[in-house]
C-alpha positions in Angstrom: 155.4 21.2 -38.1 156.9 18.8 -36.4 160.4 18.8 -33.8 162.0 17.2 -37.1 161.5 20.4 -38.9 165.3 21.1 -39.2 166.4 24.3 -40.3 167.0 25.2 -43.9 169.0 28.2 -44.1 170.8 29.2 -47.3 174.3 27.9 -47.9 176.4 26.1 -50.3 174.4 23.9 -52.4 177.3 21.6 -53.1 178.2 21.0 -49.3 177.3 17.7 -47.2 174.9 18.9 -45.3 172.9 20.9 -47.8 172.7 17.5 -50.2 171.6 16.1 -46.7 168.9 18.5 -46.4 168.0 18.5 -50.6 167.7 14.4 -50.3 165.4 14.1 -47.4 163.1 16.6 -47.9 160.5 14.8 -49.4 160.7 12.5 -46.0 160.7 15.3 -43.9 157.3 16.8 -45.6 155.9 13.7 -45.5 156.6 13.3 -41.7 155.4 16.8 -40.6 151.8 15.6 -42.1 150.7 14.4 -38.9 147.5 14.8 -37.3 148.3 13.9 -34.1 151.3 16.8 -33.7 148.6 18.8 -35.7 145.8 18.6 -33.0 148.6 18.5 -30.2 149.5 22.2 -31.4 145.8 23.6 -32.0 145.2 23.1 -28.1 142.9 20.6 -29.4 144.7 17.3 -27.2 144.6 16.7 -23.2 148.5 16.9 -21.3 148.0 13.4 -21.5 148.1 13.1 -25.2 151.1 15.8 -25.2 152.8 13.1 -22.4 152.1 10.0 -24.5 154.5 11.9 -27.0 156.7 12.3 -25.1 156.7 9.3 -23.1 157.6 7.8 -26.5 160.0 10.2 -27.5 161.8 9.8 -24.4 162.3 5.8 -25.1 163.9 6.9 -28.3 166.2 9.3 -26.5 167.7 6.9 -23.8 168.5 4.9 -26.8 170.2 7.7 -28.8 172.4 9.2 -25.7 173.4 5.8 -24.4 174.6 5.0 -28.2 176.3 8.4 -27.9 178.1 7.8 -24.4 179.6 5.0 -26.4 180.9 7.0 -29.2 182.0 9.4 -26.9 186.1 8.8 -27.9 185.6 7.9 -31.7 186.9 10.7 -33.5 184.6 10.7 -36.0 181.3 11.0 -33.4 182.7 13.4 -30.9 182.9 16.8 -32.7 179.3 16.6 -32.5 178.7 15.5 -29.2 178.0 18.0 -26.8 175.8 17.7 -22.9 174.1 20.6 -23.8 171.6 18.8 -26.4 170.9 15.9 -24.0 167.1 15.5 -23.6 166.8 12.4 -21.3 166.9 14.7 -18.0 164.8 17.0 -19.4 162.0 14.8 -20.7 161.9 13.5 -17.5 161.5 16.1 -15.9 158.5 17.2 -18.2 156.7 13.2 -17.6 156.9 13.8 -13.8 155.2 17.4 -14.2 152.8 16.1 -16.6 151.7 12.6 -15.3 153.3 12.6 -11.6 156.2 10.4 -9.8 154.9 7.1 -11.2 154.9 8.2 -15.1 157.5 4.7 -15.8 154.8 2.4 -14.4 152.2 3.1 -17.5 155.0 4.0 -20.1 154.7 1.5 -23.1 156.5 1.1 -26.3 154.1 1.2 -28.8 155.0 -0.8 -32.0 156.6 1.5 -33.9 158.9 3.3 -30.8 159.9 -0.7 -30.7 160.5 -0.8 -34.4 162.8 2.1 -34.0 164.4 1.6 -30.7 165.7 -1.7 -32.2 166.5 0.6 -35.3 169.0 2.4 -33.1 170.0 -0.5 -31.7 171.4 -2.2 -34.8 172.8 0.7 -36.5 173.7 3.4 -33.8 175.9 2.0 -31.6 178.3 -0.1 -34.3 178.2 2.8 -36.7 179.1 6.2 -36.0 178.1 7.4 -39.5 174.6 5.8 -38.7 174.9 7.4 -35.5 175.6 10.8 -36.5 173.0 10.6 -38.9 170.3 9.5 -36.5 172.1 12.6 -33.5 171.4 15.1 -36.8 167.6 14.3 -37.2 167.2 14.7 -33.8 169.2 17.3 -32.2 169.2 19.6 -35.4 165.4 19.2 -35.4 165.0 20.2 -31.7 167.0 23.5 -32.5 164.9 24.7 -35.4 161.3 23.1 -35.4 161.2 22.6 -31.9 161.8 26.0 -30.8 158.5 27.0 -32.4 156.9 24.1 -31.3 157.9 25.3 -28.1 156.3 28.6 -28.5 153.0 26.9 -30.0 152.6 25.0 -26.8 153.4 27.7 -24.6 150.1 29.9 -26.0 148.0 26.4 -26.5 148.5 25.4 -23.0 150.0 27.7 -21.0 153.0 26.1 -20.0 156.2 28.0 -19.4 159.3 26.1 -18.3 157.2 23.0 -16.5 156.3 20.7 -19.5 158.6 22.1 -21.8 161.9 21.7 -20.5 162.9 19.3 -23.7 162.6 22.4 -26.1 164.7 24.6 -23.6 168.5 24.4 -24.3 169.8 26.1 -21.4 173.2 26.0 -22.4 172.9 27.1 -26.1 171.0 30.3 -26.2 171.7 31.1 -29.8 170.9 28.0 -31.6 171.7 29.2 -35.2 175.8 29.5 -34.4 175.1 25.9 -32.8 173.5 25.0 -36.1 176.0 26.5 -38.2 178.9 24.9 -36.3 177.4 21.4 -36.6 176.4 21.8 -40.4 180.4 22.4 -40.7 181.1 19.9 -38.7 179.0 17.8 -41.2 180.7 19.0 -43.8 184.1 18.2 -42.6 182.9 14.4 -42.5 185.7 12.1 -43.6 183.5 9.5 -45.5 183.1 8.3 -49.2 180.8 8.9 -51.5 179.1 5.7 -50.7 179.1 6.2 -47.2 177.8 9.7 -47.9 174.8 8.2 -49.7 174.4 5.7 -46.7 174.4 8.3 -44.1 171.5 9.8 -46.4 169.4 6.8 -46.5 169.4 6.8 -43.0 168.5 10.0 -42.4 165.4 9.3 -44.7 164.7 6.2 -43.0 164.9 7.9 -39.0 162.0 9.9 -40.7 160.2 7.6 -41.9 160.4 5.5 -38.1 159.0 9.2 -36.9 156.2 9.2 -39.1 155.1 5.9 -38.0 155.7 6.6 -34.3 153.2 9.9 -34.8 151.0 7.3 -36.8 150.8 5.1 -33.7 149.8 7.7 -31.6 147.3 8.5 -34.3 145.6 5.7 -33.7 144.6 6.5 -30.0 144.0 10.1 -31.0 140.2 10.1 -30.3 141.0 9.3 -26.7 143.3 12.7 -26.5 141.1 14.5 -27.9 140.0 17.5 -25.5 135.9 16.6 -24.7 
């Protein structure tokens, strides 16, 4: 389980978002293989593993939002815009709880953050179809996966609100009418066919730039690891 787990509740097959969800799925179970979220969640990682996570996640955020702050008036973007899934403030918040005020002075893009940082880079901010697609992995993840990551934490280590604060969505308490709103919203896209398959391959590709990110981390596991 991963914070990419995004939700698959029934609906019509035919629909946008449901061939969205059909077409990547063999990405997203691929993705959610990872031993370092594995460990992570079995208490078995110190909070400075967890923080390395989300030291790295939180370069891919500052990315995403400041792609989305220049979508804000395409009409395409904006119906799924919205302040209360920005995660920047939060994860900060979270870094300075779990490494102190100085957290930026050791935080390090590893290869694969780079890789997709420069991903979102290229596509996100000249393409709102790319864009959305990327916003959907991300945000639509957070509000299904997440939320049980969330709890997982909360019994592993004991945190509460300090250290989770980018799984709390203060200003969407019921997530599934959020979900269901932005899966219509996907829907309602006015693209092609071919854009449609684009917007696809991109969502398969964001997971695959996930997978190796949770690979990297992988590879300093052993120094995570809880002695």
């Amino acid at each position: 389980m991963t914070t990419l787990d995004v939700d698959h509740s029934p609906a019509d097959a035919s629909a946008f978002s449901e061939r969205i969800k059909a077409e990547t799925d063999a990405a997203h179970r691929e993705t959610e293989q990872s031993r370092f979220v594995g460990a992570l969640l079995g208490g078995e990682l110190t909070t400075a593993g967890y923080a390395a996570l989300l030291g790295q996640t939180y370069l891919v955020y500052t990315s995403l939002e400041e792609a989305g702050r220049a979508h804000a008036d395409n009409a395409l973007v904006n119906p799924f815009l919205s302040d209360d899934l920005l995660r920047v403030a939060a994860l900060e918040a979270d870094l300075e709880f779990l490494s102190g005020p100085n957290w930026r002075e050791s935080l390090e893009a590893l290869p694969a953050t780079q890789r997709y940082v420069a991903r979102l880079q290229e596509v996100a901010f000249d393409s709102p179809a790319d864009f959305v697609a990327h916003h959907y992995l991300r945000y639509m993840g957070d509000l299904s996966g997440g939320q049980i990551i969330r709890r997982m934490l909360e019994r592993a280590y004991g945190f509460e609100t300090d250290g989770l604060r980018f799984y709390i969505f203060d200003g969407i308490p019921k997530p599934k009418p959020f979900k269901d709103a932005y899966r219509a919203n996907l829907d309602a896209l006015s693209i092609s066919p071919e854009d449609q398959q684009k917007f696809i391959d991109e969502v398969n590709l964001a997971y695959r730039l996930n997978g190796d990110l949770f690979a990297d981390l992988e590879g300093n596991i052993e120094s995570y690891l809880v002695k």
